[in-house]
N, C-alpha and C positions, 0 to 999 in steps of 0.2 A: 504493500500500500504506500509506497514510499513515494511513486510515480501518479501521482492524479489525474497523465496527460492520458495514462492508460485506461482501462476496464478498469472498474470501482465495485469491491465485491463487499455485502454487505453480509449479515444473517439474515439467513430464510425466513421472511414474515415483518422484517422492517424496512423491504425495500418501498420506498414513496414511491404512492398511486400517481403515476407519472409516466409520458413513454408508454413500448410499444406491451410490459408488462405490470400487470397488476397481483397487487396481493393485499389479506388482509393484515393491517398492524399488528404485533406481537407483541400486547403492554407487559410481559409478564418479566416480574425482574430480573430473572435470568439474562432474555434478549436485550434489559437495556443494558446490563453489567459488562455483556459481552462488548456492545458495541459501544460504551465509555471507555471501558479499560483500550480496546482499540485504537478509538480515537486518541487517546492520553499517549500511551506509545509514539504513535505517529508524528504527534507533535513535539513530544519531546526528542526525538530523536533528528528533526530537522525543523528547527523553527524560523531560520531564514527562510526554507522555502515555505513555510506557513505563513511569514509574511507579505513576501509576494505573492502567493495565490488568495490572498485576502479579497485583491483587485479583479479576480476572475472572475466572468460572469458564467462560464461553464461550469467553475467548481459549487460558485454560490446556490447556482439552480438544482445544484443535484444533492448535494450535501449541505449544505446549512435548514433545508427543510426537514432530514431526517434528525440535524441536531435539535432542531424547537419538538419536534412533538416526542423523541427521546425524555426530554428534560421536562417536558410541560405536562405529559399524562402522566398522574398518581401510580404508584405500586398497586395494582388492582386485583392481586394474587388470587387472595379469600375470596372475593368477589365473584371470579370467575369463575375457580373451581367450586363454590358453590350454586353459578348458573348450569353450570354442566353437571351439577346433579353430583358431584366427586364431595364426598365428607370421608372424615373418621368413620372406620364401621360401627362403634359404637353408639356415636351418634345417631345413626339411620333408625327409624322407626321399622318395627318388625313386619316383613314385609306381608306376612298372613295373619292373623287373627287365631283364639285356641277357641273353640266353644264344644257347648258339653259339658264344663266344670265349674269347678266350684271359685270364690276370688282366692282362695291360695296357689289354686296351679295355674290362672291369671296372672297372677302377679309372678310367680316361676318362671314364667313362660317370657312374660317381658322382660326378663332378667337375663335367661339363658339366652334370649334372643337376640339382645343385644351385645354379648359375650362378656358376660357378668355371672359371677356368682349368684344364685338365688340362697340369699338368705333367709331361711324359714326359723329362725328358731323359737320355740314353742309352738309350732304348728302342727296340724298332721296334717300328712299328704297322699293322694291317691294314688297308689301305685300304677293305675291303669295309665292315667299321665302319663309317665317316664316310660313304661311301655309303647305307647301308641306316639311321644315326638321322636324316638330313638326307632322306630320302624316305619313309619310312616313316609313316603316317598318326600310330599309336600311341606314336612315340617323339616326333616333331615336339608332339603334343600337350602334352609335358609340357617342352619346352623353356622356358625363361625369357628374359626382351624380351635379356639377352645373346645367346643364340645358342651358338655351337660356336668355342670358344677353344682350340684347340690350341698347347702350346710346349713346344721342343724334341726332339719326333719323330722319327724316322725308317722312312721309307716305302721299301721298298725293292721294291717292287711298285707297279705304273703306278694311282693314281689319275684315274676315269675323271670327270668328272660332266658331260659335254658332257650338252646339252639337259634338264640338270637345273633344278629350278624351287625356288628356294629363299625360302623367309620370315622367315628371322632370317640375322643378319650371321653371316661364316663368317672366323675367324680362324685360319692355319698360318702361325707366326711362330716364325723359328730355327731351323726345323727344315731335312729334309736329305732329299728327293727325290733317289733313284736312278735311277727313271727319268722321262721328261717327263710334266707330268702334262696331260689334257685338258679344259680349261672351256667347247670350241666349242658356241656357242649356249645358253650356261648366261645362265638369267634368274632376277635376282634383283632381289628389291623392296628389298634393304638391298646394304650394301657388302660391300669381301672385299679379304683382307688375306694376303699372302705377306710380310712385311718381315721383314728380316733373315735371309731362309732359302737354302738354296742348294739349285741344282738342276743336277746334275752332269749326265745326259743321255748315257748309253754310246753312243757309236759316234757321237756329234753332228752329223758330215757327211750322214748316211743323208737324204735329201729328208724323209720324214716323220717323222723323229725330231726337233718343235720342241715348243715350249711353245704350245700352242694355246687362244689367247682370240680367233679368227676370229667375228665375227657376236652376241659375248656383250654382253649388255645387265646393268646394274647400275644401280639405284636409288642407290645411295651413291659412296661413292668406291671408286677400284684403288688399294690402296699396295703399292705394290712395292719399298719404300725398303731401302735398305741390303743388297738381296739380288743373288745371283752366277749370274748365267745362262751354261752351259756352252754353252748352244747355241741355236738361233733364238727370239726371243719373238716372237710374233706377234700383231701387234692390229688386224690389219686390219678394218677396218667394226664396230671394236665400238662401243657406246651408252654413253656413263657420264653420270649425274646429274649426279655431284659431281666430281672432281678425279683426273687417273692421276699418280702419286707415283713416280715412276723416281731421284729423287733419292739422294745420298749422306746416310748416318746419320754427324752429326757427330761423336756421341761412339763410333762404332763404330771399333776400330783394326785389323779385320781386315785380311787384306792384297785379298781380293776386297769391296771394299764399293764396290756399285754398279757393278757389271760387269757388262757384258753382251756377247753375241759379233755377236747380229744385233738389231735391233729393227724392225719393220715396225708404221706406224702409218698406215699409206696408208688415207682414205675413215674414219677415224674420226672422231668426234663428240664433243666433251669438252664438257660444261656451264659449268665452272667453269673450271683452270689447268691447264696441263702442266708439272710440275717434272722439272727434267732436272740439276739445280743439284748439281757434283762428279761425275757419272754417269761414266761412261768405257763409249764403245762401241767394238769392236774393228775391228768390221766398218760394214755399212750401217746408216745412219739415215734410214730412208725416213718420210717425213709430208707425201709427195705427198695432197693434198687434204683434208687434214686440216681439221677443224672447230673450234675452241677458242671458249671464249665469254669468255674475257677474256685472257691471255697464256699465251705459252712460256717459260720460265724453262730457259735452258740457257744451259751455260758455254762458254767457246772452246778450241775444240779436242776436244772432249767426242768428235768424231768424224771421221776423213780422209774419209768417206765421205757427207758429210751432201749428203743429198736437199733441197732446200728446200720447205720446206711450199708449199702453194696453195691457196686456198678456195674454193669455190662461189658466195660472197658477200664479206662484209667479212672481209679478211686479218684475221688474229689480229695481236697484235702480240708481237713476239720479244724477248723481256729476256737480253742476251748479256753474261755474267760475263767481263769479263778476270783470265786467271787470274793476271796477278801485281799486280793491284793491287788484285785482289778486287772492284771496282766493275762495278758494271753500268752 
């Protein structure tokens, strides 16, 4: 640009509606940034010739028209990209409606829809809900890469979603399961998150009254941290990418954190780590056959009933917490 007697190139969209091409202006700060900083170079880099072509009537016509309207239209950024319909996703209003329920999963719904956690707590909630926006062609649509953030809930009806197939991460945390709920053969491409929640489980003893993740596969991790199982978990043969998280929440001061009454993890498959670290199981610790792809993290004593793991191929290796010296 040193040469003005030459082609005068500008950015795309601030050439002046002049001559044999038109275009529209490009107020957007970017475009002026570029073609200030431009201009500022050029002149500082030869200012005698800026001061003779002051005199030009070529240079004037071409160029001093896109300096006025450069410097004279506002930064009109915001502006724009809200005519064009472009916000934060959060901000956008949901773009379907829930009906059918009740205002608690109203109010959920506008929450997870705008990719926010639904804060319930002290509420209860209808499981058929979480059911029907997590399968639902039309609702799933308008989810956001969050997913379904549930905290502090209460479900006092069996949530079901055995052999559901989910594509965004599914989070019930702190919340309060009344009765077990079922994930048998639930496949999900992202993870799924119970921590911190309790699951009390009437009548516990009853054979098929457990917490069933038999056969479920999960692209992410299982966290189950800090939560209170009244009665059997069951992980038999399930699939996880990433990491099953049974662990104790350090800053939790409940009195059930990280309890559990049975755990069954016979014939499953972990990618990554099994944290078991604080845990307390009442009853059995079965991880007959179990798979891990790099260790067990479990503390001593964690169980009177521990099963020893066994593997197919390379044992896993076991990181065992002595509880009063804290070292592993």
């Amino acid at each position: 640009m040193s040469n003005f007697g030459g082609n005068l190139t500008f950015p795309v969209g601030v050439i002046p509606t002049t001559g044999r091409r038109t275009a529209t202006p490009d107020t957007s700060s970017s475009s002026q940034g570029f073609f200030l900083t431009a201009l500022e170079s050029t002149l500082s880099q030869n200012y005698s010739f800026w001061k003779g072509t002051m005199t030009n009537s070529k240079f004037l016509r071409v160029a001093l028209p896109v300096v006025i309207v450069a410097l004279a239209i506002p930064n009109t950024g915001p502006a724009r990209a809200e005519a064009t319909g472009y916000k934060q996703e959060q901000d956008m209003p949901c773009k379907i409606s829930l009906k059918g329920y009740g205002r608690t999963e109203r109010t959920a719904w506008a929450q997870i829809c705008a990719g926010k956690p639904a804060d319930l707590r002290g509420q209860v909630l209808n499981p058929a809900f979480l059911s029907e926006i997590l399968s639902s062609k039309a609702y799933r649509e308008v989810l956001s890469f969050h997913g379904v953030h549930i905290l502090g809930a209460t479900f006092k009806e069996k949530l079901d979603l055995s052999e559901a197939v989910l594509e965004h991460p599914l989070k019930i945390e702190q919340s309060t399961f009344e009765r077990a709920p079922n994930f048998n053969f639930l496949r999900s491409s992202r993870g799924l998150s119970l921590k911190g929640s309790v699951l009390r489980c009437p009548n516990a003893k009853a054979p098929e009254n457990f917490v069933n993740f038999q056969s479920a596969s999960l692209g992410g991790h299982l966290n189950l941290e800090g939560a209170w199982f009244a009665c059997k978990l069951d992980l038999g043969r399930i699939r996880v990418d990433g990491a099953i998280y049974l662990n104790k929440l350090g800053d939790d001061m409940r009195e059930h954190n990280a309890e559990y009454t049975e755990v069954i993890l016979s014939n499953a498959r972990v990618i990554e780590k099994l944290a078991l670290e604080g845990a307390k199981v009442r009853g059995t610790l079965d991880m007959v056959r179990i798979q891990v792809g790099t260790d067990i993290a479990i503390q001593a004593g964690a169980s009177e009933h521990w099963r020893q793991p066994r593997s197919y191929g390379q044992c896993p290796q076991v990181s065992r917490s002595n509880r009063n010296s804290g070292q592993r």
